[in-house]
C-alpha positions as CSV (number, residue, x, y, z in Angstrom):
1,X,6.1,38.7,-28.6
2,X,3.3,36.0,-28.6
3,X,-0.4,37.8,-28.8
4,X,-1.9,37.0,-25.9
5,X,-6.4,38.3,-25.2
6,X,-6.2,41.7,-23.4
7,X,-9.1,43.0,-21.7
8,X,-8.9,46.1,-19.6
9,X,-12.6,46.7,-18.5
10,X,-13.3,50.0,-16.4
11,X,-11.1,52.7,-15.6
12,X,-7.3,52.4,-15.7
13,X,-5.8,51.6,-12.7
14,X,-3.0,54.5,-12.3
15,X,-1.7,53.0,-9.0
16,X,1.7,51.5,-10.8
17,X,2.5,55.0,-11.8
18,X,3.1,56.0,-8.2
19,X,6.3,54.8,-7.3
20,X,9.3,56.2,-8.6
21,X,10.3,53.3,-11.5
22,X,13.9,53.3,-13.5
23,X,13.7,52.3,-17.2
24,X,15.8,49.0,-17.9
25,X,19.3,49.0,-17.6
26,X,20.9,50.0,-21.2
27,X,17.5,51.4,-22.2
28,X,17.5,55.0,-23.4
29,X,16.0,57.2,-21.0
30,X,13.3,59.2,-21.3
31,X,13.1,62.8,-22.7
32,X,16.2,61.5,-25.3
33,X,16.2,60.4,-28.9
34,X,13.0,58.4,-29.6
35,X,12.5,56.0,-32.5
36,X,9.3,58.3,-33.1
37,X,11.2,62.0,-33.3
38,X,10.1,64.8,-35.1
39,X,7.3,67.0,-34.5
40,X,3.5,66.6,-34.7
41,X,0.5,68.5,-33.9
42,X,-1.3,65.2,-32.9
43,X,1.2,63.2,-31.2
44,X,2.8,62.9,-27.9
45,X,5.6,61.3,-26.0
46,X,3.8,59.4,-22.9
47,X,5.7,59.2,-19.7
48,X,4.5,58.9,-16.1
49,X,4.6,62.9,-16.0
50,X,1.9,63.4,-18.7
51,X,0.1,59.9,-18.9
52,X,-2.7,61.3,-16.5
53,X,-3.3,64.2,-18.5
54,X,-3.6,62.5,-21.8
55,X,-6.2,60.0,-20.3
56,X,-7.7,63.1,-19.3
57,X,-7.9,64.5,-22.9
58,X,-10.1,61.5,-23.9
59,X,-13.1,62.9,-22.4
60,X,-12.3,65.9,-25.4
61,X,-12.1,63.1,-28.2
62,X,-10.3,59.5,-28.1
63,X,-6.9,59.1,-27.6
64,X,-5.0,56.3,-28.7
65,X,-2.4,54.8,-26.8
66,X,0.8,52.9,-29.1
67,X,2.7,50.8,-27.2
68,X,5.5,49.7,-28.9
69,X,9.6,49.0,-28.2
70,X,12.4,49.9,-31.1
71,X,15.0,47.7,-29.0
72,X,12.8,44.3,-28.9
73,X,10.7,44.9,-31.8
74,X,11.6,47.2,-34.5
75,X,8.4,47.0,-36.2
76,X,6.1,48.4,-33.9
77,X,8.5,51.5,-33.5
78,X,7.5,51.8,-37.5
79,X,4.1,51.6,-36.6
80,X,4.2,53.8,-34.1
81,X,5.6,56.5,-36.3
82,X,2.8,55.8,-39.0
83,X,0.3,56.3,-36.1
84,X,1.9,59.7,-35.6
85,X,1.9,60.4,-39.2
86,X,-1.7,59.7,-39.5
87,X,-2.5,61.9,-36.2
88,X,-1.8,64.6,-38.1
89,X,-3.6,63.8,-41.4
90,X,-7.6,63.2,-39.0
91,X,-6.8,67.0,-37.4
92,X,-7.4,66.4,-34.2
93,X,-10.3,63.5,-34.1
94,X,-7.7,61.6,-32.4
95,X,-4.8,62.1,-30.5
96,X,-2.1,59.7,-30.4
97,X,-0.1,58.8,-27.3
98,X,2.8,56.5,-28.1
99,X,4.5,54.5,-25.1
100,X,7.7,53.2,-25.3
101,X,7.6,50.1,-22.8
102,X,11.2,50.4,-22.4
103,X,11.7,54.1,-21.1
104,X,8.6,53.5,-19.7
105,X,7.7,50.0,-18.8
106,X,5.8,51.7,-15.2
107,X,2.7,52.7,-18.5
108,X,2.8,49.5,-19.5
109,X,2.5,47.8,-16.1
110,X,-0.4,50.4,-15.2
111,X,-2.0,49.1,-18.5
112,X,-1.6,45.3,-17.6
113,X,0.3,45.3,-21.5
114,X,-0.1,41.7,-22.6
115,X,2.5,42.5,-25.9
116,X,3.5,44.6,-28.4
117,X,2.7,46.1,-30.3
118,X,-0.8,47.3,-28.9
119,X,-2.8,50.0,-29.7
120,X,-5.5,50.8,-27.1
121,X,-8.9,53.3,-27.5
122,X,-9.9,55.8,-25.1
123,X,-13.1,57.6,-24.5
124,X,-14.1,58.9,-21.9
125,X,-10.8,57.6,-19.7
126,X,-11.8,54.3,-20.7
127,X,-9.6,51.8,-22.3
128,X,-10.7,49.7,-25.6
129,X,-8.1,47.5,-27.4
130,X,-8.5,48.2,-31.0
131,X,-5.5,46.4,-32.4
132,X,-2.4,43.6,-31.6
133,X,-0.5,43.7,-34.6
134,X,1.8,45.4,-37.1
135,X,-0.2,46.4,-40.0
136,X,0.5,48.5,-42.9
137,X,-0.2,52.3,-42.7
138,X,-2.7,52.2,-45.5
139,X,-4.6,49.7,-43.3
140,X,-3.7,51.6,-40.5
141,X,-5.6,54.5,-42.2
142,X,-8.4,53.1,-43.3
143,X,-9.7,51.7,-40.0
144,X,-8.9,54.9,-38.3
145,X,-11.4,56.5,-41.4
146,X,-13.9,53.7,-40.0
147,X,-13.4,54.7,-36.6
148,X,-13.9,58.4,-37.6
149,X,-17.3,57.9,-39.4
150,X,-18.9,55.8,-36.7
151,X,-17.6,57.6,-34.1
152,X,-19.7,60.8,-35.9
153,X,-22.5,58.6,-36.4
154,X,-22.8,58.5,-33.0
155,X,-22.5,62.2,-32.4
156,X,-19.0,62.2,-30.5
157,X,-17.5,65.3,-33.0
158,X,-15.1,66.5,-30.6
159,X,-11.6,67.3,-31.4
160,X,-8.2,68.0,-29.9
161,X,-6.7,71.1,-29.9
162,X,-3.3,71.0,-31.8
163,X,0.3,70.6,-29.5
164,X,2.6,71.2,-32.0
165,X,5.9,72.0,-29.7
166,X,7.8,74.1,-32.1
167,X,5.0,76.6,-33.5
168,X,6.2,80.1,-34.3
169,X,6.1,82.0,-30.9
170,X,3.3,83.9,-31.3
171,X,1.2,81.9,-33.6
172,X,-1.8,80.5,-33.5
173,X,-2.9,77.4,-34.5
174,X,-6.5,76.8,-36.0
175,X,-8.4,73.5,-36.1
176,X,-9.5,72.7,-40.2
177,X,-13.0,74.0,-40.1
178,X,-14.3,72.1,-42.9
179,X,-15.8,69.4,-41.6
180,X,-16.7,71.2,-38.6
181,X,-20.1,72.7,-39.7
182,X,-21.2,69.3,-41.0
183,X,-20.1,67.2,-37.3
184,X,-21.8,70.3,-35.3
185,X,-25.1,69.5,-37.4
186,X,-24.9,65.4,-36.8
187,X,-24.1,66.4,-32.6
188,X,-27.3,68.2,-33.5
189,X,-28.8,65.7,-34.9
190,X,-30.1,68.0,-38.2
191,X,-29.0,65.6,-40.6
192,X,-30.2,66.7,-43.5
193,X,-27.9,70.3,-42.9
194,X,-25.3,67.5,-42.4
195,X,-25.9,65.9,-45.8
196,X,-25.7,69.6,-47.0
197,X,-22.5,70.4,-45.7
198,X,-20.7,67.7,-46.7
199,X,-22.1,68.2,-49.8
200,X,-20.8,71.5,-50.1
201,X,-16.8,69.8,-49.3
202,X,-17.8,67.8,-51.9
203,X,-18.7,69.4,-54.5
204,X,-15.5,71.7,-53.7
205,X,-13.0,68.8,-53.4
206,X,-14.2,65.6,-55.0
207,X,-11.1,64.4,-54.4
208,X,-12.2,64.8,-50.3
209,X,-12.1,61.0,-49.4
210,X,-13.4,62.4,-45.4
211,X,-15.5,64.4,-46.9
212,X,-17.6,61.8,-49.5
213,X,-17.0,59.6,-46.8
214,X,-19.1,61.7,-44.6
215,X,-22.0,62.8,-47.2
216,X,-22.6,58.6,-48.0
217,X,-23.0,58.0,-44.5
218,X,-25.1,60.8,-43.6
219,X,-27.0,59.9,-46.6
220,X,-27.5,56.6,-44.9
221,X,-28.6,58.5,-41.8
222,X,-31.1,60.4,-43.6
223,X,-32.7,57.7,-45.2
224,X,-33.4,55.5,-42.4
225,X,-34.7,58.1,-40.1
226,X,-37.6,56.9,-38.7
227,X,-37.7,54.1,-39.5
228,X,-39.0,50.5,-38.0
229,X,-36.2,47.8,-38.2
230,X,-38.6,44.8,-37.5
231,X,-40.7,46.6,-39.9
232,X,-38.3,46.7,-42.6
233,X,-37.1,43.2,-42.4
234,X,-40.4,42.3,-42.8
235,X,-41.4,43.9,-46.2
236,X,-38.0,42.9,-47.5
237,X,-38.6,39.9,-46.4
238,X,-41.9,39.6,-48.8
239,X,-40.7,41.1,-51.7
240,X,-36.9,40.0,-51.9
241,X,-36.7,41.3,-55.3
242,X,-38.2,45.1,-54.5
243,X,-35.2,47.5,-54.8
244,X,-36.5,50.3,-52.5
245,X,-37.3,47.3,-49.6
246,X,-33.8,45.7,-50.0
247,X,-31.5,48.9,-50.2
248,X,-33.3,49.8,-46.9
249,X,-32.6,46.9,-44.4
250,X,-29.2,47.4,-46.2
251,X,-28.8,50.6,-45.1
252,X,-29.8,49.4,-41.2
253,X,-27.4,46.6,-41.9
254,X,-24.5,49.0,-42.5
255,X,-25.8,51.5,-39.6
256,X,-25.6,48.2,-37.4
257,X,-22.2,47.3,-37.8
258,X,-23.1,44.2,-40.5
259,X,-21.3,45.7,-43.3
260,X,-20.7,42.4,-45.1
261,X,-24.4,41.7,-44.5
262,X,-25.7,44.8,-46.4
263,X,-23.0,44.5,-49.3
264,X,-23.9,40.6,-49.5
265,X,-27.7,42.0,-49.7
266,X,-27.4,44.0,-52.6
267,X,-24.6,42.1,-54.5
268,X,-27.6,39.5,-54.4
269,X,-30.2,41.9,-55.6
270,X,-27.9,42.8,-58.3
271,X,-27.5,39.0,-59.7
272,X,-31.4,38.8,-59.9
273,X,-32.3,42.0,-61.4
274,X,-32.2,43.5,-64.8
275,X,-32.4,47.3,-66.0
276,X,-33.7,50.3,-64.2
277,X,-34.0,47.6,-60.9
278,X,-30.4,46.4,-61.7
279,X,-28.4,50.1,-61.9
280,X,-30.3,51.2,-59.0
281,X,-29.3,48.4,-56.8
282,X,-25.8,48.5,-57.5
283,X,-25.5,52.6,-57.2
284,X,-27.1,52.1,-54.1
285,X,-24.1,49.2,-53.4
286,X,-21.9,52.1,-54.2
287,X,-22.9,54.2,-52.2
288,X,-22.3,52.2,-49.2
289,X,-19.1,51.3,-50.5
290,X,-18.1,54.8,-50.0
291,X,-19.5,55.3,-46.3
292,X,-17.0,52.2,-45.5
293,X,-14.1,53.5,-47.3
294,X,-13.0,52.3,-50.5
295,X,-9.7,50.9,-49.2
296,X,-11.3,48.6,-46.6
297,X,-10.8,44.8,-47.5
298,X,-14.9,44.5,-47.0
299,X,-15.0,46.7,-49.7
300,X,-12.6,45.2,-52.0
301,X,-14.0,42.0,-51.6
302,X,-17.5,43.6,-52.1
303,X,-16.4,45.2,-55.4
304,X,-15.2,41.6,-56.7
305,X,-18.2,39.9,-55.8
306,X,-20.2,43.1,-57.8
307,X,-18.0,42.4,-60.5
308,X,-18.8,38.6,-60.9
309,X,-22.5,39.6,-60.3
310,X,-22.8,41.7,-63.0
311,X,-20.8,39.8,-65.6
């Protein structure tokens, strides 16, 4: 379907749920087999019955909607299943709502759905589009990582409580606690028992990619608390070659959403400096390579330009 700008400001109009609407003729109806089957912890079937409560969870933790049609587009049903696969693997930080526009094209009229595939973020019952296109589920993963980390910068640690259909009778499900001492100290704002904790998951499971995730950027957190941006600028700004002044307005650049900016920074730093100035600049780069996420294209890009500088 041709991409057309979607913008869904405010609340969600739930007035074209009201009626009583019939899926297209031929279309499977609701409730049967769905191009997304199988179970999940994280994941659920949307229909005019549960939308309302699943906008509802979003003032828990986000929810993301996944619109998508197997009949008119078979790649977004794929997409949809990798979203459902991935619900699973974040625990709860997000739960995913998948919408099939043709069993239940009333959702999609509510949500004013330009084309599919869509996938739309909401907090706090308010809609965000985050993405309009079929992308790979290692891509797929790695914004979700992005999404995860900034959303615990911000101090929104809130997760959803497991709705896996076919538990044991009887049996309870338990949220992964180990990240959850390390989010309850950033709602807290004690950042430097965050910057413990994670470095406690760590130092347990190197191989942890939430976990370092987690420790760089709360690193990042702890290092700039405090402290004046204008400030900043200004002293990198008269010593362009002084490590300490030029890994900190990166840091702010990275906490500000200029990621490119703060790698660009230090890649520079790198190319002009030599020895002890040199290795510290580029662990610093590093670092912030590893708050991003070492699978983000920035990041890959970042590491190539590193590359050049230092050879």
């Amino acid at each position: 379907m041709t991409q057309q700008p979607f913008s869904r400001p405010g609340a969600i109009d739930l007035g074209a749920l009201k009626g009583s609407a019939q899926p297209p003729a031929g279309a499977p109806q609701a409730g049967g087999a769905s191009a997304t089957g199988g179970g999940s912890a994280y994941c659920v079937e949307l229909t005019r019955d549960n939308f309302q409560t699943t906008l509802e969870a979003s003032m828990t933790a986000p929810v993301l909607l996944a619109f998508y049609s197997p009949s008119r587009m078979p790649e977004s049903a794929t997409m949809a299943q990798d979203l459902k696969t991935l619900s699973d693997e974040f625990e709860g930080r997000f739960l995913v709502g998948l919408v099939d526009i043709d069993t239940a094209p009333e959702i999609a009229q509510a949500m004013q759905i330009p084309s599919i595939p869509l996938v739309v973020g909401v907090i706090d019952g308010r809609p965000q589009p985050i993405l309009q296109d079929v992308v790979p589920i290692d891509q797929l993963r790695t914004m979700l990582t992005q999404v995860a980390q900034q959303l615990t910068v911000s101090g929104m640690t809130g997760r959803h409580q497991p709705r896996r259909a076919e538990a044991v009778e009887g049996e309870e499900q338990e949220l992964d606690p180990r990240y959850a001492a390390a989010q309850e100290a950033l709602g807290e704002g004690d950042i430097d028992r965050a910057v413990a904790e994670y470095q406690k998951l760590v130092d347990a499971n190197p191989a942890d990619s939430e976990a370092a995730a987690g420790l760089a950027m709360a690193k990042v957190l702890q290092r700039t608390r405090g402290v004046d941006l204008n400030q900043a600028r200004a002293a990198a700004a008269a010593a362009p070659d002084d490590v300490e002044a030029q890994t900190m307005v990166a840091d702010l650049d990275l906490l500000g959403g200029h990621v490119e900016d703060a790698f660009n920074r230090l890649i520079g730093l790198v190319a002009r400096t030599t020895g002890d100035q040199r290795n510290a600049a580029r662990e610093h780069l590093l670092g912030l390579f590893g708050a991003v996420g070492n699978e983000d294209p920035r990041v890959l890009k970042g590491r190539q330009a590193l590359a050049s500088a230092l050879f």
